[in-house]
ChimeraX commands (.cxc) that place a marker at each C-alpha (Angstrom):
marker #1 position -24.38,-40.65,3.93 radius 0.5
marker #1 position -23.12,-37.69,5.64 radius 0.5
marker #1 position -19.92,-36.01,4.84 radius 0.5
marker #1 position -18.78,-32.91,7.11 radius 0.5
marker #1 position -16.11,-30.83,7.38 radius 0.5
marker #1 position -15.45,-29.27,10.54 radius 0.5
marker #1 position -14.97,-25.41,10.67 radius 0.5
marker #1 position -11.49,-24.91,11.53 radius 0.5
marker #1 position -9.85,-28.26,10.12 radius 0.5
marker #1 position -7.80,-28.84,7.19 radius 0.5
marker #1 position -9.30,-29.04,3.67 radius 0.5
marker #1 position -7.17,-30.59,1.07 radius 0.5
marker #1 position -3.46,-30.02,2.08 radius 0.5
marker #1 position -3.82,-26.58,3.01 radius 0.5
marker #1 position -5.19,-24.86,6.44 radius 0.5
marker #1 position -7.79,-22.44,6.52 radius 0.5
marker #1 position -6.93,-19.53,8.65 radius 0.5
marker #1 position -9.56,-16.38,8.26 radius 0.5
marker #1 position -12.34,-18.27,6.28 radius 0.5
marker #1 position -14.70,-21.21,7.51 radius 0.5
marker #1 position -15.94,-23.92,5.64 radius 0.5
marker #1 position -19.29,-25.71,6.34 radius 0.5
marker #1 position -19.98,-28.97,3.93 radius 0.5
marker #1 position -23.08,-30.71,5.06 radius 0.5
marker #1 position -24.19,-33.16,2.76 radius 0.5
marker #1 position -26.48,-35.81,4.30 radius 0.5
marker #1 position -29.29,-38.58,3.26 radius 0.5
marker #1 position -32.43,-37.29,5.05 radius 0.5
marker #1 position -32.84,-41.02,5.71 radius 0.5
marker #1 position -30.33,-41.28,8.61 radius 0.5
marker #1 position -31.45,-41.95,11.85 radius 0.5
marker #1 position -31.15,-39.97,15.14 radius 0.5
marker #1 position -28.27,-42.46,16.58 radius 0.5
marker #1 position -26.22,-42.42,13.74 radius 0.5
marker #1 position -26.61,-38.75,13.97 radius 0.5
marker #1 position -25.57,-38.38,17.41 radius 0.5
marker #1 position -22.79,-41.17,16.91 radius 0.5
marker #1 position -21.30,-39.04,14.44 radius 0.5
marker #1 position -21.76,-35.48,17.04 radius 0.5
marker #1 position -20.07,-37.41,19.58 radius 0.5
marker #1 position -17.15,-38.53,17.70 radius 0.5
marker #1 position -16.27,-35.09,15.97 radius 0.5
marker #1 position -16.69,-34.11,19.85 radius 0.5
marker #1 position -14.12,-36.08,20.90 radius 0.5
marker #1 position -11.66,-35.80,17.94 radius 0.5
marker #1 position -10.16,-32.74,19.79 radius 0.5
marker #1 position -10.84,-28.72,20.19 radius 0.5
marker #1 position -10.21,-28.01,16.55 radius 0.5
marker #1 position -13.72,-29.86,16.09 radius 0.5
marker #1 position -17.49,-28.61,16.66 radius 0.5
marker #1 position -20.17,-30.27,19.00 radius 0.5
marker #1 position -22.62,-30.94,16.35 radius 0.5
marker #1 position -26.05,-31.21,18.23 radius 0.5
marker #1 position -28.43,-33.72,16.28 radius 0.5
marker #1 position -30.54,-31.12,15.12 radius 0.5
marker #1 position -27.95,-28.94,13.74 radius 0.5
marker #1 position -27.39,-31.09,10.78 radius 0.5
marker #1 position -29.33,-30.10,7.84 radius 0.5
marker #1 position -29.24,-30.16,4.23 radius 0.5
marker #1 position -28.64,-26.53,3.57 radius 0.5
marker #1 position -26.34,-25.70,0.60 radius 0.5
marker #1 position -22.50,-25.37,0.87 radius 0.5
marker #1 position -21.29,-21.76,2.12 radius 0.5
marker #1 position -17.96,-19.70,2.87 radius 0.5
marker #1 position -17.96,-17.48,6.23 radius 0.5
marker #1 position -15.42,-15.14,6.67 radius 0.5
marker #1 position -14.24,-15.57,10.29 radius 0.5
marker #1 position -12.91,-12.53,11.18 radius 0.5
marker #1 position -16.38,-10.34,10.71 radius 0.5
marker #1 position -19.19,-10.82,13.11 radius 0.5
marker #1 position -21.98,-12.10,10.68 radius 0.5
marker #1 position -19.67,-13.66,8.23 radius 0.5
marker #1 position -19.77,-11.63,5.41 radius 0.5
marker #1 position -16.63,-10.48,3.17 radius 0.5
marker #1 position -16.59,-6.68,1.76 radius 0.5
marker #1 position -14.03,-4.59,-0.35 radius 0.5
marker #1 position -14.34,-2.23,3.13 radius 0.5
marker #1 position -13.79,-4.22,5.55 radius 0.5
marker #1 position -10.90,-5.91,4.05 radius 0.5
marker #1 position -9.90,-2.43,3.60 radius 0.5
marker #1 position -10.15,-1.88,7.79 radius 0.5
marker #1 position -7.73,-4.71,8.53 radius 0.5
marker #1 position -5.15,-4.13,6.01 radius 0.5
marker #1 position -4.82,-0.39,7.90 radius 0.5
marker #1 position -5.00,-2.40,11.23 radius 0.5
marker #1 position -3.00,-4.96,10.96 radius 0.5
marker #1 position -0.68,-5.14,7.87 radius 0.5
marker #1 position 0.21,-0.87,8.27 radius 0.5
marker #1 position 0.34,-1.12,11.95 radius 0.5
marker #1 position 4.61,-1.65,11.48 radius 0.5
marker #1 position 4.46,1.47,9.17 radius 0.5
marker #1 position 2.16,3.68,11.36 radius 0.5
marker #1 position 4.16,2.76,15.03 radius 0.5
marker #1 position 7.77,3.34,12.80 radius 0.5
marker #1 position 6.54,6.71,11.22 radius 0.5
marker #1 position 3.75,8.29,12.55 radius 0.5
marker #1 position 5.05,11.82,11.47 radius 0.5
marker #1 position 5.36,10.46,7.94 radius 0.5
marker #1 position 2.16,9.29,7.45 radius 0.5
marker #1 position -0.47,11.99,4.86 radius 0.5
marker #1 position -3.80,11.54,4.54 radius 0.5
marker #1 position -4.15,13.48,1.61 radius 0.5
marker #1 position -2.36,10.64,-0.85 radius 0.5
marker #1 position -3.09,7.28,-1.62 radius 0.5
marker #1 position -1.83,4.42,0.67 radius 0.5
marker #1 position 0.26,3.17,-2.31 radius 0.5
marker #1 position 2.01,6.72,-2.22 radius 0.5
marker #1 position 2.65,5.62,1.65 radius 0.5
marker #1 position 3.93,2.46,1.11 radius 0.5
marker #1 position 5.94,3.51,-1.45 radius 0.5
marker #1 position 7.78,5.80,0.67 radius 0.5
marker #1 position 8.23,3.79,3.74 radius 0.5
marker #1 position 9.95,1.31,1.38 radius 0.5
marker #1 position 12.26,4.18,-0.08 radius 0.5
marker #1 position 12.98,5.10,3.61 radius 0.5
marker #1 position 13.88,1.45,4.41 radius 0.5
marker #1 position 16.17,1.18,1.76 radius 0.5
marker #1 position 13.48,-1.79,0.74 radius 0.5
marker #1 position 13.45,-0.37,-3.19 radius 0.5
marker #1 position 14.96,-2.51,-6.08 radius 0.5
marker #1 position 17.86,-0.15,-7.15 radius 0.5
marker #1 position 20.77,-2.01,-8.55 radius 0.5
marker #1 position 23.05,-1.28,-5.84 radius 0.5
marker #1 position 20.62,-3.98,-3.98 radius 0.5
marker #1 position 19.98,-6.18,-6.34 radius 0.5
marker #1 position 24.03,-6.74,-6.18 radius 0.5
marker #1 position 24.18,-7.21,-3.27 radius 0.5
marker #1 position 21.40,-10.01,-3.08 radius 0.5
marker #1 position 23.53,-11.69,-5.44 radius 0.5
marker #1 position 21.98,-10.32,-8.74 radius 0.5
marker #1 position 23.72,-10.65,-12.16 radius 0.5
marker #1 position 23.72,-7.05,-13.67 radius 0.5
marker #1 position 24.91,-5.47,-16.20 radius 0.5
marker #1 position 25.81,-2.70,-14.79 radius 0.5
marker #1 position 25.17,-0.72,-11.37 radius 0.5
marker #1 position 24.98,2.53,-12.32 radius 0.5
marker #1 position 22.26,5.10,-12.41 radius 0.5
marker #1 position 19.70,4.48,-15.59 radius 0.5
marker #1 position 18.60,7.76,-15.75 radius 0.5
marker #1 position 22.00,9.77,-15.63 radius 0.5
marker #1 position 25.22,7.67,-15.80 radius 0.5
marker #1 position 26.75,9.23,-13.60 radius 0.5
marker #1 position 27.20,7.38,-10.92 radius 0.5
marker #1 position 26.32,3.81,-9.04 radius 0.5
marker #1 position 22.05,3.75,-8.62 radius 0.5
marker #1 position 21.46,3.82,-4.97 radius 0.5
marker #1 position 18.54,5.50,-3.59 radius 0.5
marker #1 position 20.06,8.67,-2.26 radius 0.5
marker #1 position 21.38,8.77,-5.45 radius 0.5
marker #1 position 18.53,8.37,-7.86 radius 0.5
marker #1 position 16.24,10.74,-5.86 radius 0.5
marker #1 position 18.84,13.50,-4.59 radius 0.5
marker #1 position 21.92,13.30,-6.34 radius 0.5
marker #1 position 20.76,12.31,-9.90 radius 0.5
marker #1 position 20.77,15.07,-12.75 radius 0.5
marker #1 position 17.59,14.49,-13.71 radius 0.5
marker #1 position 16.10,13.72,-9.95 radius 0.5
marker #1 position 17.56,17.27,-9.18 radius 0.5
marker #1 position 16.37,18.90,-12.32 radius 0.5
marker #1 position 12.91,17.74,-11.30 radius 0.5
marker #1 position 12.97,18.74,-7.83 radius 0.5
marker #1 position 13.91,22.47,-8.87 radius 0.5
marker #1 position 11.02,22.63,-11.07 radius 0.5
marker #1 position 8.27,21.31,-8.55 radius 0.5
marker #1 position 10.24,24.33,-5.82 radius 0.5
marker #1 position 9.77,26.56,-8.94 radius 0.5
marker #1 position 6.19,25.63,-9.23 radius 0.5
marker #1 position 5.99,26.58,-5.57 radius 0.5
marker #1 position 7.97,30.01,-5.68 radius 0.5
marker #1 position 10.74,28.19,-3.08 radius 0.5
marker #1 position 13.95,28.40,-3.27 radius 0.5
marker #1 position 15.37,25.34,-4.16 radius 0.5
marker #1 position 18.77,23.71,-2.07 radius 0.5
marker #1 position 20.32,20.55,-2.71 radius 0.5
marker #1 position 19.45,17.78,-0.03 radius 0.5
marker #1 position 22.09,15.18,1.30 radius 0.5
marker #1 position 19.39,12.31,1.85 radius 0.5
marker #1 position 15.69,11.74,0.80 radius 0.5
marker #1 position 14.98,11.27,4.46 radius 0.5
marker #1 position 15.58,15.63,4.50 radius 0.5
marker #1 position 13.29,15.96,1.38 radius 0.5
marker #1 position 10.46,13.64,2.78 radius 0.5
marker #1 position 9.89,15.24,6.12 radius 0.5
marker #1 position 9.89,18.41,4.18 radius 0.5
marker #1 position 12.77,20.19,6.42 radius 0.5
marker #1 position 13.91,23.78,5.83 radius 0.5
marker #1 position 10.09,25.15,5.21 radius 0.5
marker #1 position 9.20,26.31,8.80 radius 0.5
marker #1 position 7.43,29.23,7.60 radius 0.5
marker #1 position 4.89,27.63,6.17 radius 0.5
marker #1 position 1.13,27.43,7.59 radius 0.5
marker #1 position 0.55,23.26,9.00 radius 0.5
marker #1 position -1.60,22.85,6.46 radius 0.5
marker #1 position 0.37,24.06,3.38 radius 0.5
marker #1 position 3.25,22.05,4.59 radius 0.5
marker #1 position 0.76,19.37,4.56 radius 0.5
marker #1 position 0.17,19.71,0.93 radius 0.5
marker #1 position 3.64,20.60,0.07 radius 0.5
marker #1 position 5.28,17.04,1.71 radius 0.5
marker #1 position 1.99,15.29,-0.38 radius 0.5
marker #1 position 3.67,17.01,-3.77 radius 0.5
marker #1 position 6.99,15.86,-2.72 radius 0.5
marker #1 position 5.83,12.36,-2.17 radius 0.5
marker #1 position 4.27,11.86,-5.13 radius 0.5
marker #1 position 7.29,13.80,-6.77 radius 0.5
marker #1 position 9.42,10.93,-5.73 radius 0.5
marker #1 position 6.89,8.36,-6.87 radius 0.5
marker #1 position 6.82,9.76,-10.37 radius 0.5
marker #1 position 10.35,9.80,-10.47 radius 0.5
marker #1 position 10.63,5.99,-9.33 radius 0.5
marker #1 position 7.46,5.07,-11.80 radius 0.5
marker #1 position 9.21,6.75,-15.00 radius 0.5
marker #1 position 12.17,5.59,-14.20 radius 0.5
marker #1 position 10.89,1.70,-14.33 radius 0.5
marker #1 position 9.20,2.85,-17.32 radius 0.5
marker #1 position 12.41,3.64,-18.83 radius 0.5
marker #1 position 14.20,0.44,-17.37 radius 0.5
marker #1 position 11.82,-2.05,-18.18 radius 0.5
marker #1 position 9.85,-0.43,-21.33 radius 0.5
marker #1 position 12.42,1.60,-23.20 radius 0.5
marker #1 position 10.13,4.47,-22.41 radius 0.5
marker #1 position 12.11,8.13,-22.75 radius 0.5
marker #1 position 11.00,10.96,-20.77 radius 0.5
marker #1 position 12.29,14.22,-19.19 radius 0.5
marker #1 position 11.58,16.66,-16.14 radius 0.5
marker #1 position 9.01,18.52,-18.14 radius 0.5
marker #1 position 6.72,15.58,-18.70 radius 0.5
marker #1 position 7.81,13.96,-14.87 radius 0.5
marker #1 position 6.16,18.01,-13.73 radius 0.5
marker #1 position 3.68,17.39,-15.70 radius 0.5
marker #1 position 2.39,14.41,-14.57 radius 0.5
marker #1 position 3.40,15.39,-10.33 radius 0.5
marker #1 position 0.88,18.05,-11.13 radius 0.5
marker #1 position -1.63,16.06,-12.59 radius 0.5
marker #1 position -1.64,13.13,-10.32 radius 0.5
marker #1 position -0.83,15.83,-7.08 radius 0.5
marker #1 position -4.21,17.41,-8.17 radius 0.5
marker #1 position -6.58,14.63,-8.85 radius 0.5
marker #1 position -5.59,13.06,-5.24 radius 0.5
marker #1 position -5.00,16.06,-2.98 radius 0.5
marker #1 position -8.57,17.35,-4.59 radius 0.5
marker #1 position -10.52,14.49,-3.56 radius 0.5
marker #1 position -9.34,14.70,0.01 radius 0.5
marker #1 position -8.89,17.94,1.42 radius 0.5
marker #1 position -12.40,19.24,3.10 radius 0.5
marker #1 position -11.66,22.29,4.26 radius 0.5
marker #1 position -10.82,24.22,0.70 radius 0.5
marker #1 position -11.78,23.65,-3.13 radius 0.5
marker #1 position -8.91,23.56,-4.87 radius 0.5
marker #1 position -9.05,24.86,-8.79 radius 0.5
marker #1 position -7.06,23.61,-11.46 radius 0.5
marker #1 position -5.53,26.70,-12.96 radius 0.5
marker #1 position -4.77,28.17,-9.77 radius 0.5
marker #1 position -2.96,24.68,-8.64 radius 0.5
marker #1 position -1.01,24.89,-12.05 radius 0.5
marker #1 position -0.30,28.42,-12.09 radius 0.5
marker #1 position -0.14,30.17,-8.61 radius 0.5
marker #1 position -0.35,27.68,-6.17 radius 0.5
marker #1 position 1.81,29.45,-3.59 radius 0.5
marker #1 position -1.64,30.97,-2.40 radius 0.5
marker #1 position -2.19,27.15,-0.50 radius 0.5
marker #1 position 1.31,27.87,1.92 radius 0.5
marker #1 position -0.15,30.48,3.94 radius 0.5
marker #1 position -4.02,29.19,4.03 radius 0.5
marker link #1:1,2 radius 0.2
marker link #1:2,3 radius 0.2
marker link #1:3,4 radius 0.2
marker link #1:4,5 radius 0.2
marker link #1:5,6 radius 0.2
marker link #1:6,7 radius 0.2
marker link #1:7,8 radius 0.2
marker link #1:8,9 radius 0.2
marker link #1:9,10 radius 0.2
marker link #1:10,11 radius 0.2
marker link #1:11,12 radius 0.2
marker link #1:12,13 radius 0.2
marker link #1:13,14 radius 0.2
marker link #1:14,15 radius 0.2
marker link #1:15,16 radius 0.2
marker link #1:16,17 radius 0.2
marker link #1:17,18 radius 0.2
marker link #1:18,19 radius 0.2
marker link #1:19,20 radius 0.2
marker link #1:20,21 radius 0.2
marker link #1:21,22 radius 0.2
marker link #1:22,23 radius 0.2
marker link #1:23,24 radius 0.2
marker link #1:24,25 radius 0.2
marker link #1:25,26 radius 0.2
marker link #1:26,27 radius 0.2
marker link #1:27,28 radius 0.2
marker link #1:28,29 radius 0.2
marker link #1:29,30 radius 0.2
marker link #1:30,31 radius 0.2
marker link #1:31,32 radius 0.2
marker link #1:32,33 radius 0.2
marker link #1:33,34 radius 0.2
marker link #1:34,35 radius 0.2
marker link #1:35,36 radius 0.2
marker link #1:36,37 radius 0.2
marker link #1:37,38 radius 0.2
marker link #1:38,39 radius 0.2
marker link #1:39,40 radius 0.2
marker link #1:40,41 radius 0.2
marker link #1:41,42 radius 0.2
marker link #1:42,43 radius 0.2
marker link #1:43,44 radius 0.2
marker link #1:44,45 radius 0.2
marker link #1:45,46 radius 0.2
marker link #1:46,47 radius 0.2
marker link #1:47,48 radius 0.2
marker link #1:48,49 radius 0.2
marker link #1:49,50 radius 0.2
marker link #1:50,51 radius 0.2
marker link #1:51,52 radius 0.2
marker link #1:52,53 radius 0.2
marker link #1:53,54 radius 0.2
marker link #1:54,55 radius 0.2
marker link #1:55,56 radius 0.2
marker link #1:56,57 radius 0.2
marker link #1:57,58 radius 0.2
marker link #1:58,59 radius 0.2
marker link #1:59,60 radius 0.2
marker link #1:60,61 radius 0.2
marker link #1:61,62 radius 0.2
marker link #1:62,63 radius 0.2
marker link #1:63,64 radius 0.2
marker link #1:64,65 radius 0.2
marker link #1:65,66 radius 0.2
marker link #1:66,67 radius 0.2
marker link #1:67,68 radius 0.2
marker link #1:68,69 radius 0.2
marker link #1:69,70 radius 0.2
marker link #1:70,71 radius 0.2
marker link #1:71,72 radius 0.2
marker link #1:72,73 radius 0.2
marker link #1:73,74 radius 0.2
marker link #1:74,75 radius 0.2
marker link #1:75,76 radius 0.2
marker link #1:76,77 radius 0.2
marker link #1:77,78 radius 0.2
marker link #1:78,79 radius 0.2
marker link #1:79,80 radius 0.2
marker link #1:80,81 radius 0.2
marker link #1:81,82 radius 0.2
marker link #1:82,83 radius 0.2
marker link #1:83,84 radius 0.2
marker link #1:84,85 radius 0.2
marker link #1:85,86 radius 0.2
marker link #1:86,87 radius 0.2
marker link #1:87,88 radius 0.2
marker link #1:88,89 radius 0.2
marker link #1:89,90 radius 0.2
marker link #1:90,91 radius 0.2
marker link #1:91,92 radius 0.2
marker link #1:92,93 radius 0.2
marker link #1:93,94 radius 0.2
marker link #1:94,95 radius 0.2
marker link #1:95,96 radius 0.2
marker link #1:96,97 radius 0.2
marker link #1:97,98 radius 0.2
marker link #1:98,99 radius 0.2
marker link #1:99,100 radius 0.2
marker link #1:100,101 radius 0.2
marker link #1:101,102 radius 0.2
marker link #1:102,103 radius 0.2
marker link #1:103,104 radius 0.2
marker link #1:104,105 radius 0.2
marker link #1:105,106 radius 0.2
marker link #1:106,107 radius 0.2
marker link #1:107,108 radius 0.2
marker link #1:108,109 radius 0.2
marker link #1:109,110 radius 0.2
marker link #1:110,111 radius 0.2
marker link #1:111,112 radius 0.2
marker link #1:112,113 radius 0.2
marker link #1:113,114 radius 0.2
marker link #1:114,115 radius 0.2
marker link #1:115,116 radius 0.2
marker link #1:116,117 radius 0.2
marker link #1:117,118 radius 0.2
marker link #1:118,119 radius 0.2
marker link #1:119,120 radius 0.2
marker link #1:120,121 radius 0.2
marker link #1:121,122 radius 0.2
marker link #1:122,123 radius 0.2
marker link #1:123,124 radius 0.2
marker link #1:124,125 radius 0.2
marker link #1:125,126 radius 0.2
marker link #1:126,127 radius 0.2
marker link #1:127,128 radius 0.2
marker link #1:128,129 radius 0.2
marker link #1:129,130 radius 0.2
marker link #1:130,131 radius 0.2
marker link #1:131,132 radius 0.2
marker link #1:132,133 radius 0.2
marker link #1:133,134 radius 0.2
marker link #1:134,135 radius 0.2
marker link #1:135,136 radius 0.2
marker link #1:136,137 radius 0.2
marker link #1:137,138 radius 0.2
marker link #1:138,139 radius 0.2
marker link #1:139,140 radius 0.2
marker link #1:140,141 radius 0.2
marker link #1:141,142 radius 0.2
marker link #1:142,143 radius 0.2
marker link #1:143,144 radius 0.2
marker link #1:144,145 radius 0.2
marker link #1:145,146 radius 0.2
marker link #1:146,147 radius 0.2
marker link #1:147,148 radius 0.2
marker link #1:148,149 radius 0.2
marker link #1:149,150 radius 0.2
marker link #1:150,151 radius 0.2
marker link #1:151,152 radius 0.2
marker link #1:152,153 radius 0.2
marker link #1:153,154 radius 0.2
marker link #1:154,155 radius 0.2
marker link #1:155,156 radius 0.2
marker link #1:156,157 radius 0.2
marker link #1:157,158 radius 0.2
marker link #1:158,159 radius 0.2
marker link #1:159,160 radius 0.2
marker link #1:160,161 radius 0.2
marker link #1:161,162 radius 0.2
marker link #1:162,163 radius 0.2
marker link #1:163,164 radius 0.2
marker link #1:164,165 radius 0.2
marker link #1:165,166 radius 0.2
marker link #1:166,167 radius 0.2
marker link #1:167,168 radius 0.2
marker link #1:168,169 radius 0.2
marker link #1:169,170 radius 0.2
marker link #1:170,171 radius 0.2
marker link #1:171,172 radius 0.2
marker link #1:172,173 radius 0.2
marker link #1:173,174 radius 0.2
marker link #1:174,175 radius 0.2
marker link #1:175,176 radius 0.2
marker link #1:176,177 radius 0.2
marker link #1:177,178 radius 0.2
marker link #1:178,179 radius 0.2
marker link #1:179,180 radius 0.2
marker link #1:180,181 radius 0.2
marker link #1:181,182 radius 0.2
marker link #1:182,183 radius 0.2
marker link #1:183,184 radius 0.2
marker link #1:184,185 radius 0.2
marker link #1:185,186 radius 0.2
marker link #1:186,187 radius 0.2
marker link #1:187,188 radius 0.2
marker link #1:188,189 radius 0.2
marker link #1:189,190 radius 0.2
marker link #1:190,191 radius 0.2
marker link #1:191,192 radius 0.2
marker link #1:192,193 radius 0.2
marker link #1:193,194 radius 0.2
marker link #1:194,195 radius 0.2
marker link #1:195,196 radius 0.2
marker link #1:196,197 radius 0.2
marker link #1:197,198 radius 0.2
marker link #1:198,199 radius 0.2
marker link #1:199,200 radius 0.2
marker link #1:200,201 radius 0.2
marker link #1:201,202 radius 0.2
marker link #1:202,203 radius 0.2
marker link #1:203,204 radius 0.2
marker link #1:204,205 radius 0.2
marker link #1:205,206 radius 0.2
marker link #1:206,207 radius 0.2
marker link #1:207,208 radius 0.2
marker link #1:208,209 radius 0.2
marker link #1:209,210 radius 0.2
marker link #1:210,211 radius 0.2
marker link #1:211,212 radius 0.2
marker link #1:212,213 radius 0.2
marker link #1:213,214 radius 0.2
marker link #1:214,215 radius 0.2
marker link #1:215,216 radius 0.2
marker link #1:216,217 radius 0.2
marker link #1:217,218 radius 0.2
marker link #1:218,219 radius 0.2
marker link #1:219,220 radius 0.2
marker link #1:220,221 radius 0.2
marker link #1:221,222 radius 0.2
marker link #1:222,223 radius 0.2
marker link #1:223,224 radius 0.2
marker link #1:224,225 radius 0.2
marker link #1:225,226 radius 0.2
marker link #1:226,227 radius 0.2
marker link #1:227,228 radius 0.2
marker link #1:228,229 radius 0.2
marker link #1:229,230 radius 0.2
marker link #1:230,231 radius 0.2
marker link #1:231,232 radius 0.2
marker link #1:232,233 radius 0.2
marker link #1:233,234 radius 0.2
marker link #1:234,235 radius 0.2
marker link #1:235,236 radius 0.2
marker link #1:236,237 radius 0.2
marker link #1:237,238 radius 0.2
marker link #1:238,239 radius 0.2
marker link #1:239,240 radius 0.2
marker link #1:240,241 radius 0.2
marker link #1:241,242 radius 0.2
marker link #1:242,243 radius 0.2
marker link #1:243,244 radius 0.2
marker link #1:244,245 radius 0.2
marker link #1:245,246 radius 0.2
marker link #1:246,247 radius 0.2
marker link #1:247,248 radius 0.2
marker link #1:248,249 radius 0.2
marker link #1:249,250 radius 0.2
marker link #1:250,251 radius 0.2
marker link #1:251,252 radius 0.2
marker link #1:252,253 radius 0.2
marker link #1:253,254 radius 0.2
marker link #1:254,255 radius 0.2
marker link #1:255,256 radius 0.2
marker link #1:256,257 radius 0.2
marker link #1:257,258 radius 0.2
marker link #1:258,259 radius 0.2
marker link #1:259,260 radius 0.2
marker link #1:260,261 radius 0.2
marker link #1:261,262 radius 0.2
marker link #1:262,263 radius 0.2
marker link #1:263,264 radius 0.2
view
């Protein structure tokens, strides 16, 4: 008996895009014509079918082939290669200013969400139609949560920001909209690749701040700007570290007098 399943055909109820499927199960007592009987009709099913030549039917075991590498194999890297190429390619075309090598891609996705206004703050979620309890800030009070307002205009978000400037020896000054705190605007002074570093800090500044502030939505977990410092510098650190080639960078120094990195 022979049972195949042509690569590109449905399997079940669902259709199988990037991976192939080859099931070849056959009775080694089946003669040439019935083998080129069944090549002929698979043939003429259509072009989502394979020309199976009499000789290409064999009793090798069942096996998965990824379709969109050259030898059909699946890695962690590869995937990697066409998540950048394909998924990011909106991101990278819409910002390719705001893109940093020197954080994680989560870090990156993360902010091109909070520049699309694509986060879950609770002035969104009412307006998708979302039963709250209330709309304003979580953190503060003080006013409805929108995104300017959680990362500019909040207490705490602004408490924060003036440590991580103070961290830096700048001069902190109020922004109007996380777009101007992003892009890193007002530091012109500084050497490309300190500002480099410095916009990494501020994105992951604004990723702590949205990550502790879930914390406290969801787990009832109380923190303030000293810990949310503490942990920008941490994180900052271990990611910056493991990417930047051209300098070491040392812990105490990054803690203590990092200021040195803005003109280097």
């Amino acid at each position: 008996m022979v049972n195949l399943a042509p690569f590109g055909t449905s399997i079940g109820s669902g259709k199988i895009n990037c991976v192939s499927y080859s099931r070849v199960s056959i009775d080694l007592k089946v003669n040439k014509k019935l083998q080129l009987r069944i090549a002929f009709q698979y043939q003429k099913a259509g072009s989502n079918s394979v020309a199976l030549e009499p000789n290409s039917i064999s009793n090798n075991k069942d096996s998965w082939a990824w379709s969109l590498s050259s030898n059909g194999s699946l890695t962690v890297k590869k995937l990697a290669v066409l998540i950048d190429e394909k998924a990011l390619a909106h991101f990278a075309s819409l910002h390719l200013h705001m893109r940093n090598k020197l954080i994680p891609k989560k870090v990156e996705i993360f902010v091109w969400r909070l520049l699309h206004k694509r986060l879950p703050v609770r002035t969104e979620l009412d307006k998708r139609g979302l039963d709250l309890n209330s709309v304003r800030c979580p953190l503060c009070d003080g006013d409805i949560e929108s995104v300017d307002h959680i990362f500019t205009s909040c207490k705490l978000a602004c408490d924060i920001w003036g440590r991580v400037a103070k961290w830096w020896n700048l001069r902190y000054s109020s922004h109007n909209s996380i777009e101007d705190v992003l892009k890193v605007v007002g530091f012109s002074s500084i050497s490309h690749s300190g500002k480099s570093i410095l916009q990494a800090i501020f994105w992951v500044s604004a990723y702590a701040i949205w990550r502790n502030r879930n914390n406290m939505v969801f787990q009832g977990k109380r923190w303030g700007p000293p810990v949310a410092l503490n942990e920008i510098q941490t994180l900052s650190f271990d990611w910056i570290a493991a990417r930047v080639k051209e300098k070491k960078l040392d812990w105490l120094t990054w803690i203590s007098n990092l200021s040195i990195y803005l003109s280097s």
